[in-house]
N, C-alpha and C positions, 0 to 999 in steps of 0.2 A: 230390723237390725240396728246397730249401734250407731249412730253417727260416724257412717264409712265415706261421707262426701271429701275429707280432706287426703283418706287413701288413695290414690289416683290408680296404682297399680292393681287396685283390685278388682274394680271391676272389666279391667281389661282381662286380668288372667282370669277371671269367671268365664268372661267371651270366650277367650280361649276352649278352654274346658268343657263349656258347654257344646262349641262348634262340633270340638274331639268326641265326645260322647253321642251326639248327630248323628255322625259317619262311621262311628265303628260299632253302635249299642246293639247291631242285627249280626254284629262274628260271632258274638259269645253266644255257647248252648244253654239249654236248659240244663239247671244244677238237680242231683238227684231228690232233694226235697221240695222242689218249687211246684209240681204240680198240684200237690197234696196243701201247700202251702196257698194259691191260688183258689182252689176247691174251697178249702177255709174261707177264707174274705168270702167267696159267692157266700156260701153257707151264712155268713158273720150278717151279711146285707141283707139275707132274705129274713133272719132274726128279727133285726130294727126295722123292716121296712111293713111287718107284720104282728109289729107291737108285742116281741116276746112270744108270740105263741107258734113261731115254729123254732124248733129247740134242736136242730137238726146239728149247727154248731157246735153243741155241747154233748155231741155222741160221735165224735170223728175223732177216734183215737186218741190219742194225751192232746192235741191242737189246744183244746178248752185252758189248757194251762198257760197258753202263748197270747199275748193282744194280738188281736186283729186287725188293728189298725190300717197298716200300711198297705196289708192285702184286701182291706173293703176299699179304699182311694182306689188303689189300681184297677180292681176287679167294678169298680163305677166307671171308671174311665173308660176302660174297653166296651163295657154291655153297655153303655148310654153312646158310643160313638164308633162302634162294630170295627174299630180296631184290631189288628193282629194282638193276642191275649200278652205272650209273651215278652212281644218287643213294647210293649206297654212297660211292662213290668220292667225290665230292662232297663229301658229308659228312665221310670219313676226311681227305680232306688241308686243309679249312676246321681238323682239329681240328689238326693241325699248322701250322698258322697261328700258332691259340690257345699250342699250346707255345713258340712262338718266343717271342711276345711275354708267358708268363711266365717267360720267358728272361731277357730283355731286365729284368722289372722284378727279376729277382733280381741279374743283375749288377748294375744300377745300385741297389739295396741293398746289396750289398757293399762298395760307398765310401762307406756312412755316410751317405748321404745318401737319403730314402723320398723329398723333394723331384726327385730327379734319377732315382730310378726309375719312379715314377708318372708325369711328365711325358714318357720320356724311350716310356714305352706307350703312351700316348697319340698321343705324335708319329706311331708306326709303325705303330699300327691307324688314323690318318687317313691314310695315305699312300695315296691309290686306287690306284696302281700296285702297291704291296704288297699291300693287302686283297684286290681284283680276281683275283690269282691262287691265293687260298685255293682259290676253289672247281674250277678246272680245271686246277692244273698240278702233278701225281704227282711231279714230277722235283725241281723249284728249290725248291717251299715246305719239302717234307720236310726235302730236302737243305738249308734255312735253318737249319729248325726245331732241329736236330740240330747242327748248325755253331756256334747258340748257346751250346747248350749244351755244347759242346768247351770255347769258348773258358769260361763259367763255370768248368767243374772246372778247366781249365787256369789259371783264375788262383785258382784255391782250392787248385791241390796248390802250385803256386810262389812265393804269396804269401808275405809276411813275417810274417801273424798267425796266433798260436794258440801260441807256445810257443819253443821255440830253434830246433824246426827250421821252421817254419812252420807251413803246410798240408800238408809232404810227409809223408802218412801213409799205409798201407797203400788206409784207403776212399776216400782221396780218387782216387790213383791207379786202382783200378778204374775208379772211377764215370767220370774222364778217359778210360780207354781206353776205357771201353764207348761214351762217347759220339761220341768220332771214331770209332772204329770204324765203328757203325752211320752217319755222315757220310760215311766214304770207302766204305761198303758200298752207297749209295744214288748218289753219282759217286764212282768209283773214283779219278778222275784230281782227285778232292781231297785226297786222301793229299798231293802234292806240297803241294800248298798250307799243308795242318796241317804236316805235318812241317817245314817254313819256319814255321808261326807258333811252332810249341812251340820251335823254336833259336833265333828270337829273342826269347823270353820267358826262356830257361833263360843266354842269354849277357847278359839284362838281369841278372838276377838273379846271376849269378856277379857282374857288375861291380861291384855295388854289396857283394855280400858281400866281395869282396876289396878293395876300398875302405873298410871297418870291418872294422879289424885285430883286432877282440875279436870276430868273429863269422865265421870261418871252418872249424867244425865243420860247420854244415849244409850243407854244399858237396855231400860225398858222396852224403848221404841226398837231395839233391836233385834228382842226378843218378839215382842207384837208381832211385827212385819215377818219373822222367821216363822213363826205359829201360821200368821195368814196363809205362808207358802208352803207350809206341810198340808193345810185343811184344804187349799184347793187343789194341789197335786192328787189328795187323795179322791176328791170329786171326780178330777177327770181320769183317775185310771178307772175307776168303779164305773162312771158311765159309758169306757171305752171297751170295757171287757165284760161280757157275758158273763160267766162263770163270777163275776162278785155280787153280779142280778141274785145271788139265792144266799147271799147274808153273808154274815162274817165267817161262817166253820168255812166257807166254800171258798172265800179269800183265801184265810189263814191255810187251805189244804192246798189251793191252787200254788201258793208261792214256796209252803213245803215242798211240794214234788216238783217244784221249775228248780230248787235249789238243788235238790239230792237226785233226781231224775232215777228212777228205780231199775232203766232197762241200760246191762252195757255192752259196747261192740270189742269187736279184737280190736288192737291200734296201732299198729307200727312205728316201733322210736328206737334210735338209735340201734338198728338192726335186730330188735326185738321184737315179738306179738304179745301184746298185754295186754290184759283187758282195761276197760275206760277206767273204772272205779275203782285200780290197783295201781295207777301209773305212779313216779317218782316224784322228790318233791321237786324236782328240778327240770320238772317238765314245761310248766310256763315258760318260766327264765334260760332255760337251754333256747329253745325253738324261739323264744324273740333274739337269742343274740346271734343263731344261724342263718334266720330269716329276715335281717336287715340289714340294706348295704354296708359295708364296713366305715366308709366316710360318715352315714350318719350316727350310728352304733357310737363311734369315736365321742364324737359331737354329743351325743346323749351322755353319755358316761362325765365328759367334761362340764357338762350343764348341771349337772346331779350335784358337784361339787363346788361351783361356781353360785350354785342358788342357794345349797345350805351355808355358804359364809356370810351371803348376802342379807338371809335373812337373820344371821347367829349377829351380824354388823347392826343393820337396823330393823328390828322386831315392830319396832310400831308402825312402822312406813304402809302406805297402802300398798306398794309396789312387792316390796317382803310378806304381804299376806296373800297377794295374788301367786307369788313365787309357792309360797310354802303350799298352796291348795294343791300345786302340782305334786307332791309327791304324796298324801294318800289317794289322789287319786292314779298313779301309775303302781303303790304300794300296796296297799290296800286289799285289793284284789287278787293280789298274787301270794298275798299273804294269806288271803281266805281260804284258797285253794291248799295251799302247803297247809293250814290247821286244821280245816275241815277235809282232805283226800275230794274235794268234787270230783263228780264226775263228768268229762269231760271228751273231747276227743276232737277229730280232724284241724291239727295244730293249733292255732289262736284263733280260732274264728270267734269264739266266745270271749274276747279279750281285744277283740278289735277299740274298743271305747278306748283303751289303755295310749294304744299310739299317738292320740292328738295329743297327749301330755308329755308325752316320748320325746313328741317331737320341738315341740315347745322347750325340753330342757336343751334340745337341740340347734334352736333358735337363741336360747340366752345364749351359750357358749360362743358363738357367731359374734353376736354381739359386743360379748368382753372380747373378742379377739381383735375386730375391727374397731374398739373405741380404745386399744393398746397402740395403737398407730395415729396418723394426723396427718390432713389434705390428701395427696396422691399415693401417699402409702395405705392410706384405710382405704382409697378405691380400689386400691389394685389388692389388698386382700379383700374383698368385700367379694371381689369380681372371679377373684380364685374360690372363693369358698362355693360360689355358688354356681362354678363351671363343676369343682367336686361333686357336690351334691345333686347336681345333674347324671352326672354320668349312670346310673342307672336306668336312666332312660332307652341306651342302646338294650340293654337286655331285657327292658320292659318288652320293646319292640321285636326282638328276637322271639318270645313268648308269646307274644299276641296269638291269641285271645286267653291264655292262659296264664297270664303275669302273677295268680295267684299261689303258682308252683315255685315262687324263684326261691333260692338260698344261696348264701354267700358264699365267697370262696373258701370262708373256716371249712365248709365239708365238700369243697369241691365242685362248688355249683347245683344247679338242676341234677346235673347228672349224675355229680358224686351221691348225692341224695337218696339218689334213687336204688331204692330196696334197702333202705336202709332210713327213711324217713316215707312219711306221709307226702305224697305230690300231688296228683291232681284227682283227689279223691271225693269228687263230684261228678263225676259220667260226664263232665260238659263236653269232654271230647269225644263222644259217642255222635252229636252230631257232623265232624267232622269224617267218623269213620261211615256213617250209613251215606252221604255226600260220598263218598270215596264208591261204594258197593249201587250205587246208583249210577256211577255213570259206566264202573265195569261190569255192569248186568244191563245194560242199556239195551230195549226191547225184548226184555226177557221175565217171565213170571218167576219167582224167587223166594226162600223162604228165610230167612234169618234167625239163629238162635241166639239169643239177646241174656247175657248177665248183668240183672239178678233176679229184678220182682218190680211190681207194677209199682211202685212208687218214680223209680228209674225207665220206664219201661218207655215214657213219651219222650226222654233225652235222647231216643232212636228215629219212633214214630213217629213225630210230626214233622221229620225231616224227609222221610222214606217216601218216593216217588209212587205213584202208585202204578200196581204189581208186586210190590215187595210186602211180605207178609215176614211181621215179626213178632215171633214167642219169644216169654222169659224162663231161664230154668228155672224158677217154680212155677209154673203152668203147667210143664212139662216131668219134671223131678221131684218136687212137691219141696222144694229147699233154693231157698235166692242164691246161696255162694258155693260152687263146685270145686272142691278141692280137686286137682289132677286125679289125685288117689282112686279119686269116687268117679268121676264121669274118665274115665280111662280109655284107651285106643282113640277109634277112630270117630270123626262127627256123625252123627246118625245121619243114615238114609234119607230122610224125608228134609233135612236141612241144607242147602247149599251154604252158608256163609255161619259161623261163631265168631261175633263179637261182642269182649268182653274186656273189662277195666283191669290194671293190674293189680286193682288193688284186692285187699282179701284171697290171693290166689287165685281171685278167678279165670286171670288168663292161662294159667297151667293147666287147665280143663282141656282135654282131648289130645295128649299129647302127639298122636300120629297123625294130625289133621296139618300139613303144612301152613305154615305161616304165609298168607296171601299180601299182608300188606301191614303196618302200625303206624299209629296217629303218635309225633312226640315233636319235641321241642328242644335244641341244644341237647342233644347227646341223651337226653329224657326217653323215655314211653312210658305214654299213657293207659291210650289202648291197643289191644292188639286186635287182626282181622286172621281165623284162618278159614280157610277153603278147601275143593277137593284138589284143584290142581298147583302146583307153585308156579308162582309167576315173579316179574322184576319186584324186586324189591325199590317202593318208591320215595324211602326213606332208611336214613340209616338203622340197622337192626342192634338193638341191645345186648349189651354181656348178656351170656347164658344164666341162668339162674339159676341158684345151685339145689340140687337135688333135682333137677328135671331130667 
């Protein structure tokens, strides 16, 4: 990392963080794609470890389209040190969390400002929709994690500081390649995306060098060092991902279908079912401005407008070109979606990269705020701003281990949300509900009827005591999601317990089977438990749902 010796704060809030992640990385469940995600990496290791001739990776359903990166670290760590599989995992991608957000406070140190770094960390580690997917999601936090630090070196080899030519130096360029690299090595089909930011970084930076007539030497070398860090980025995705081992059609098809993704699910938004590849265009930008605290949301919006005068004031500054990188990269994206319709689904999870720059315009606005004052008055906003931007923290804690469900009070909370957005639409509460039917079936043999299908099917199992025997309905029904309509009356005979997520309707399935018990959070549910007999209810039970 950058020369963080003179931050003193940071490495203590790393400590922190790291402690936090320690003692709580074993609450959170398994997310419904992680086993499958797992499975890959083995697959990915047994690839390289057998020089390409087992090809087994590259036959496990669309995976071949995704790097494997992060899932061969983890799935090394565990087989070489018989480690529990998941809280590996767990633990590995909470720690790229942690990297993002010293990400995040190094760029915002590199504008001279420790005010707009520090604050700008804080913003992103209170984000519950950020923090929440530390611990369950292999794909987006890495892939953030890494994206950060793209854009760092990238504005460290293009900037204006350090000499005549800039930053464009030999280490700087590596450190740039290696780090998109391993970004487009983890989703391939963000190559498109880097390669769009570094040309609009490389034709910011021409413009203004040709715009000072006395400083049109470092043109060249600036371009050289940007080439180096395209040709080695693209080294290390190609040696990171399988699927580029068979030539260019196999890239260029891999990053087609990571970009268009060909298969869509139902998706609930704003009290609708639409499918992925028909949603609005305002479905990005809606669900980031419901699903971040409102203090920092504020904060974002006033940075937004505080950095385009900054830079519309001084254009050639290096400070103004670090500023300006922020907004294709929070733009950009959101843009691409609204032109192209992607397809997309379970709120931002594919958009998580976006936040660190979110928060960052988050962090400048703090800063003009606090540098509008002088002595004990900047302290004392300094000190509010950042008791504000805390405050999410209570409801991160209210949600635990599900902070990935929060939304803000625009829609009423968790709870107003609920059935009417996307909440906790990864089964991870599936391990809290089979814990629940484990201790009330306690010496007793048991059968469980589990929604949906074996992708989700170990967010139950490998929590389930044994005695407890759990089918999915498609083992059973030969279909993952049971509309009420369809699996109708009561829960079959041979099953004592149905549970099942709310989401997709599953839990409307059996409607005459009493409601035994449901897993939720703030006025939320997630999942639901029924049984044959009714018992206390050991949490509060949700509105009715309409048409049940």
């Amino acid at each position: 990392m950058i020369a963080l010796a003179h931050r003193h704060w940071l490495p203590v809030f790393t400590a922190v963080l790291l402690a936090l992640v320690v003692v709580t990385h074993g609450d959170y469940g398994i997310s419904w794609d992680e086993h499958v995600q797992s499975e890959y990496g083995e697959r990915a290791l047994r690839y390289y470890f057998s020089g390409g001739e087992d090809k087994s990776c590259l036959q496990f359903g669309n995976l071949k389209f995704y790097g494997p990166v992060f899932e061969m670290a983890a799935a090394l760590v565990y087989s070489e040190t018989g480690m529990d599989k998941y809280r590996v995992r767990h633990f590995l991608s909470a720690l790229m969390g942690i990297l993002a957000l010293a990400g995040v406070a190094v760029f915002g140190g590199m504008t001279g400002s420790r005010v707009m770094g520090f604050t700008a960390t804080l913003c992103l580690v209170t984000t519950p929709l950020f923090y929440g997917h530390w611990y369950i999601n292999s794909k987006d936090v890495p892939f953030a994690a890494f994206f950060v630090w793209s854009m760092v070196y990238t504005a460290r080899l293009l900037g204006s500081g350090g000499g005549a030519s800039g930053g464009a130096t030999w280490k700087n360029a590596v450190a740039a390649g290696l780090a998109m690299g391993m970004t487009a090595a983890i989703r391939p089909t963000g190559v498109v995306l880097l390669l769009g930011m570094l040309g609009t970084a490389v034709g910011y930076r021409i413009l203004v060098i040709l715009l000072a007539a006395d400083e049109k030497r470092p043109l060249i070398r600036i371009l050289a060092m940007a080439l180096i860090q395209v040709l080695l980025a693209a080294g290390v995705m190609i040696i990171l991902w399988p699927l580029a081992h068979g030539g260019l059609n196999d890239i260029v098809t891999g990053v087609r279908e990571g970009m268009r993704f060909s298969t869509s699910y139902p998706t609930l938004f704003a009290g609708h079912v639409v499918l992925s590849d028909r949603l609005p265009s305002n479905y990005i930008l809606q669900y980031f401005v419901i699903t971040t605290p409102l203090v920092a949301l504020l904060l974002m919006v006033t940075g937004l407008f505080v950095g385009a005068l900054e830079v519309n004031r001084k254009p050639d500054s290096n400070r103004s070109f670090m500023i300006f990188l922020l907004f294709p990269w929070f733009f950009a994206p959101i843009l691409f979606f609204v032109i192209f319709s992607a397809n997309i689904y379970d709120k931002l999870r594919h958009f998580l990269f976006i936040m660190p720059a979110a928060s960052l315009f988050a962090g400048l606005a703090v800063e003009r705020l606090v540098y509008l004052f002088s002595g004990r008055r900047a302290t004392a906003v300094t000190v509010a701003l950042v008791a504000l931007l805390s405050l999410p923290i209570v409801d991160m804690a209210r949600l635990h281990p599900f902070q990935y469900t929060y939304f803000n009070s625009l829609v009423g909370g968790v709870a107003g949300a609920s059935g009417r957005y996307e909440t906790e639409y990864w089964a991870t509460s599936y391990k809290e509900a089979i814990e629940h039917i484990n201790t009330a079936s306690a010496g007793k043999n048991i059968r469980v009827l589990l929604a949906a299908n074996d992708f989700n099917k170990m967010c139950a199992t490998l929590y389930a005591r044994p005695g407890v025997e759990v089918d999915t309905t498609e083992e059973i029904y030969g279909r993952p999601v049971l509309p009420w309509k369809i699996a109708s009356g009561d829960l079959p005979e041979q099953y004592d317990y149905y549970v099942a997520s709310y989401r997709f309707g599953m839990s409307h399935a059996f409607p005459k089977a009493p409601v035994e018990h449901m897993v939720g959070r703030i006025g939320a549910m997630f999942t639901v438990i029924k049984g044959r007999e009714r018992q206390t209810f050991l949490t509060t039970p949700p509105d009715p749902v309409p048409g049940e």
